[in-house]
ZAVO-382319 format. One record per residue (C-alpha): residue number from 1; x, y, z. Coordinates in pm, whole numbers. Example, Ala and Ser with C-alpha at 12.3 -4.5 7.8 and 13.67 -1.06 7.14 Angstrom:
REM residues 2
  resi       X       Y       Z
     1    1230    -450     780
     2    1367    -106     714
END
This chain:
REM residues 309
  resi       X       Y       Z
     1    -451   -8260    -263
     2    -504   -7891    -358
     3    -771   -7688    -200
     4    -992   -7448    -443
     5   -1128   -7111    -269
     6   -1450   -7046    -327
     7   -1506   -6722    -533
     8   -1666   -6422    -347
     9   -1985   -6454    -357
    10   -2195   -6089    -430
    11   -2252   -6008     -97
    12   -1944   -6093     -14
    13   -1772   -5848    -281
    14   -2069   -5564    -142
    15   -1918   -5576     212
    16   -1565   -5554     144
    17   -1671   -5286    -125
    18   -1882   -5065     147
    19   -1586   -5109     410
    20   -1301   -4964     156
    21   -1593   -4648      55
    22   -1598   -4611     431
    23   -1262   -4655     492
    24   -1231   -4332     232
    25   -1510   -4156     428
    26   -1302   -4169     779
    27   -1016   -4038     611
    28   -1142   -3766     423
    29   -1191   -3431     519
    30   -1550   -3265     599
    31   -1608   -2992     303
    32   -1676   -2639     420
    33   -1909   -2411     249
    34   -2007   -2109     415
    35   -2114   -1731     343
    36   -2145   -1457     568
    37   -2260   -1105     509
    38   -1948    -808     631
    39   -1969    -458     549
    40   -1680    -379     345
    41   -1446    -207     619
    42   -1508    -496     861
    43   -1259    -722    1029
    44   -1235   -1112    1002
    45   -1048   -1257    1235
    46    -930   -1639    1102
    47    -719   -1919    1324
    48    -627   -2249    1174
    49    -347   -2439    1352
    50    -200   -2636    1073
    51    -254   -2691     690
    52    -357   -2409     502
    53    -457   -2043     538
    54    -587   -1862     175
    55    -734   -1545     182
    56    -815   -1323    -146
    57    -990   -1014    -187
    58   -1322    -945    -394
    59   -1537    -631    -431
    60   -1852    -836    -273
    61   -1993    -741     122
    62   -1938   -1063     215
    63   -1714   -1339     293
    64   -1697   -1693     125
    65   -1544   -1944     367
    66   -1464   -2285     180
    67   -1193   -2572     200
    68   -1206   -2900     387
    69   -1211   -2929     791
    70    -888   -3214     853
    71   -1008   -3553    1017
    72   -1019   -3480    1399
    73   -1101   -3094    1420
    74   -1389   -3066    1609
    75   -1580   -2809    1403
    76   -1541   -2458    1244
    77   -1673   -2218    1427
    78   -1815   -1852    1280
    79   -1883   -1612    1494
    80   -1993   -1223    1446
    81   -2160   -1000    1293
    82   -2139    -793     969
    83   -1868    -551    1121
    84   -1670    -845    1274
    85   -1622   -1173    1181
    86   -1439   -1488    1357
    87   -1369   -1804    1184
    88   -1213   -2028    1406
    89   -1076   -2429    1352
    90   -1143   -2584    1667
    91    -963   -2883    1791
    92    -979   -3088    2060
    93    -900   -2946    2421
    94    -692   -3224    2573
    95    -572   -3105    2949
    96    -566   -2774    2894
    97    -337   -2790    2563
    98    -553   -2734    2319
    99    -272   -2547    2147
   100     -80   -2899    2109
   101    -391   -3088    2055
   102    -382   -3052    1653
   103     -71   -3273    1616
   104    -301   -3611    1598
   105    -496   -3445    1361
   106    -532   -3389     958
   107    -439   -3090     788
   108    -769   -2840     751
   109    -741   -2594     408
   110    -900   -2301     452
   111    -995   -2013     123
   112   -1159   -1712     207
   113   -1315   -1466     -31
   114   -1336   -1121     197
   115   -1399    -764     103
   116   -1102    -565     -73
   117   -1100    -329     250
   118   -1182    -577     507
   119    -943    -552     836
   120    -745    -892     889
   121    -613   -1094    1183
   122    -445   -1443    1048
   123    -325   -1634    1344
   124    -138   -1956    1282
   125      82   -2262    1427
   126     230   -2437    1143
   127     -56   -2364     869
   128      79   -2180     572
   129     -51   -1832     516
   130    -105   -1726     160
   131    -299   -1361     135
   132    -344   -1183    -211
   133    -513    -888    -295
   134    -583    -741     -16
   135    -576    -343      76
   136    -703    -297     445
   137    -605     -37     682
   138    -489    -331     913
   139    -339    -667     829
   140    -235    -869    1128
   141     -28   -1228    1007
   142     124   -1460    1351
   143     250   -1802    1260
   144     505   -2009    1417
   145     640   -2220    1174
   146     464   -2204     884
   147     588   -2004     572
   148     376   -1677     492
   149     340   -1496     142
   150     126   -1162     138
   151      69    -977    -166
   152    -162    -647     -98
   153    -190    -280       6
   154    -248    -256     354
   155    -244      76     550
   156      -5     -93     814
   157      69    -469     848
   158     190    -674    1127
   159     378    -992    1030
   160     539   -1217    1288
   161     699   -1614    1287
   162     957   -1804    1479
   163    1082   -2036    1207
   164     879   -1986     845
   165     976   -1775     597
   166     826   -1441     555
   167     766   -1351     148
   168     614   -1002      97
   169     505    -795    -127
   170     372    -507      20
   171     235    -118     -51
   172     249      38     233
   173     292     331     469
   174     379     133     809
   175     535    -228     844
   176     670    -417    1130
   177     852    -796    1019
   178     948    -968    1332
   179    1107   -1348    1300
   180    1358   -1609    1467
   181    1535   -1808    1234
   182    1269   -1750     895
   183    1380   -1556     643
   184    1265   -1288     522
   185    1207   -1110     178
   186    1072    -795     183
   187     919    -606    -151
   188     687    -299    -284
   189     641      44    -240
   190     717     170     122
   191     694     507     172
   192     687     524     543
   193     797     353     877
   194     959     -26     818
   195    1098    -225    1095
   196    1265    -587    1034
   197    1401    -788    1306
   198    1538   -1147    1311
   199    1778   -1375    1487
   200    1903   -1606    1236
   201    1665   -1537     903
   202    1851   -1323     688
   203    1713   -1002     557
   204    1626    -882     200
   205    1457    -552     131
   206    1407    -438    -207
   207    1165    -129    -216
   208    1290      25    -583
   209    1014     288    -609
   210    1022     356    -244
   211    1155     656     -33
   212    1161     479     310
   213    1137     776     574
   214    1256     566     864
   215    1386     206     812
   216    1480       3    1128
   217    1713    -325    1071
   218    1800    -600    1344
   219    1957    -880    1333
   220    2210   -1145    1562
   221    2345   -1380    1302
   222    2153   -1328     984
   223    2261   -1122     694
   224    2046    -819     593
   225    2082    -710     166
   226    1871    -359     149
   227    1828    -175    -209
   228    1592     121    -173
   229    1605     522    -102
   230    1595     699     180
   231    1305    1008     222
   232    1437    1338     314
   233    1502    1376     644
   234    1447     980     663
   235    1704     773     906
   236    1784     442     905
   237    1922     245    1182
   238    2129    -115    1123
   239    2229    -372    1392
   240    2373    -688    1350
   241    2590    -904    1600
   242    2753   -1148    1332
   243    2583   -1088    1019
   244    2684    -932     718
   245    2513    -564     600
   246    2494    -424     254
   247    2309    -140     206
   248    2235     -15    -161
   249    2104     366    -202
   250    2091     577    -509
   251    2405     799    -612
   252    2204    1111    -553
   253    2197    1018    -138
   254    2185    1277      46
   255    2263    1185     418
   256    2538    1195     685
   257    2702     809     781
   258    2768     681    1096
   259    2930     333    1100
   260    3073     109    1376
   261    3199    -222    1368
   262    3406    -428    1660
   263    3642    -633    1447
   264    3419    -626    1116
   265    3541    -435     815
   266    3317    -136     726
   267    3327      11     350
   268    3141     344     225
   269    3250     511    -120
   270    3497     830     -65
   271    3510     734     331
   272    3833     696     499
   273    3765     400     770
   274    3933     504    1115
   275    4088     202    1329
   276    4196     214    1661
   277    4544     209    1766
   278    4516     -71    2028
   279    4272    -326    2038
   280    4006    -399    1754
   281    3758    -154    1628
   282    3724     102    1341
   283    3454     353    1279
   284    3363     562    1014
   285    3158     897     938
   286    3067    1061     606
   287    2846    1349     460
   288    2671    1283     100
   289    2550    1501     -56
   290    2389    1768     162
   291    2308    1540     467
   292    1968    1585     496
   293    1875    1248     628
   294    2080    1014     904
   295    2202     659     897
   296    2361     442    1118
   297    2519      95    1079
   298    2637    -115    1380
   299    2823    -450    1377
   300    2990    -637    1608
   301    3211    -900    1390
   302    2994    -856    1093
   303    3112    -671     761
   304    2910    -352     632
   305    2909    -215     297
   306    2752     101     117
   307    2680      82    -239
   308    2593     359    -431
   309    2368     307    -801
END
């Protein structure tokens, strides 16, 4: 004999209707809609452990905080006045590791309108960074493992990670790129002090309207590519352990050219490599043009080559 099922009956079909619209509620993430009044050289000061970190510039003394706070942050805090300003995702202090206690939790997207000139600090565990826009006299980036794009014109900038990847296209007079195994790719006009270290990112630095006056390269493992000109009187300074260097400068260079490698090969046009008689080693030194600025290369088993275009 074959059983019929009843049909569902209304209120039936409204219950399991109201349990999948709050099924959708839980999950989803609490909207964020926020403005705060900053004079236009303020600071904001934004930390977001994971999802996403978007920051633009407009010319309004204010800043517009929207986006959607991930199921199982506690709450976004805002703190400050109109000359600082701290927007904060909290999480859940569990034991004392409040720094690990995001990993249960959902993503949290954060976009942020703040003034053209406004100081930034953009601290980060594995949210991606994205900044556009931007010209302060300070821009501050630390992430850990998420990836980190900045296009802007700040007066110095400040951009650390272990393991993203560092894309940037900056205008500026000071910069200091620090990472661990992220690459990074370095663009704009720099006209002043640059320093990039990693350990096993590689290294690319293209500044084509740029006169660097002092450029400062470091590396263990990771290649480093570098097309730009050196100021004069500038100096450079190049160290890897393993990795590979090519430097391209213009033909007009005018510098003298240390370089030293331990059982690398070194290349530089018109230079006559020296090797030592016993053992591994070769060095090389070379005047263009009238020498007026210094650069140095250093490798250990690493290759280094100067181009001139």
């Amino acid at each position: 004999m074959s059983l019929v099922r009843p049909s569902p009956t209304p209120i039936r079909m409204l219950l399991g209707a109201g349990l999948l619209l709050a099924s959708a509620v839980a999950t989803a993430g609490t909207p964020i809609d926020e403005n705060r009044p900053l004079d236009p050289d303020g600071r904001v000061e934004i930390e977001n452990l994971k999802g996403r970190i978007d920051v633009q510039a407009w010319d309004r003394p204010e800043v517009r905080i929207e986006g959607s706070l991930g199921k199982g942050a506690e709450k976004l805090e805002i703190h400050g006045d109109r000359q600082r300003l701290s927007v904060r995702v909290k999480y859940p202090n569990r034991g004392g590791l409040g720094f690990l206690s995001g990993d249960n939790t959902e993503p949290t997207d954060l976009r942020l309108m703040v003034p053209l000139r406004a100081d930034l600090e953009i601290d980060s565990v594995s949210a991606t960074v994205d900044v556009r826009g931007v010209a302060p006299r300070e821009l501050s980036v630390d992430s850990v493992s998420g990836d980190v794009s900045v296009i802007g014109a700040p007066g110095e900038a400040s951009i650390d990670s272990v393991s993203g990847d560092l894309r940037l296209t900056i205008n500026s007079h000071n910069v200091d790129v620090e990472s661990v195994s992220g690459d990074v790719e370095l663009r704009g006009r720099l006209d002043g002090d640059v320093a990039v270290e990693t350990v096993s990112g590689q290294i690319d630095i293209a500044g084509h309207e740029s006169s660097i006056r002092n450029l400062s390269g470091s590396s263990v493992s990771g290649d480093m590519t570098i097309a730009t000109a050196l100021a004069s009187g500038g100096e450079m300074s190049l160290e890897t352990v393993s990795g590979d260097v090519e430097l391209r400068l213009p033909a007009n260079l005018s510098a003298n050219v240390h370089g030293e490698s331990f059982s690398g090969d070194l290349e530089l046009p018109g230079a006559k490599v020296d090797h030592a008689r016993h053992g591994p080693g070769s060095s090389v030194r070379h005047r263009y043009g009238n020498g007026d600025g210094e650069i140095s290369i250093e490798t250990f088993s690493g290759d280094a080559r100067l181009r001139l275009d």
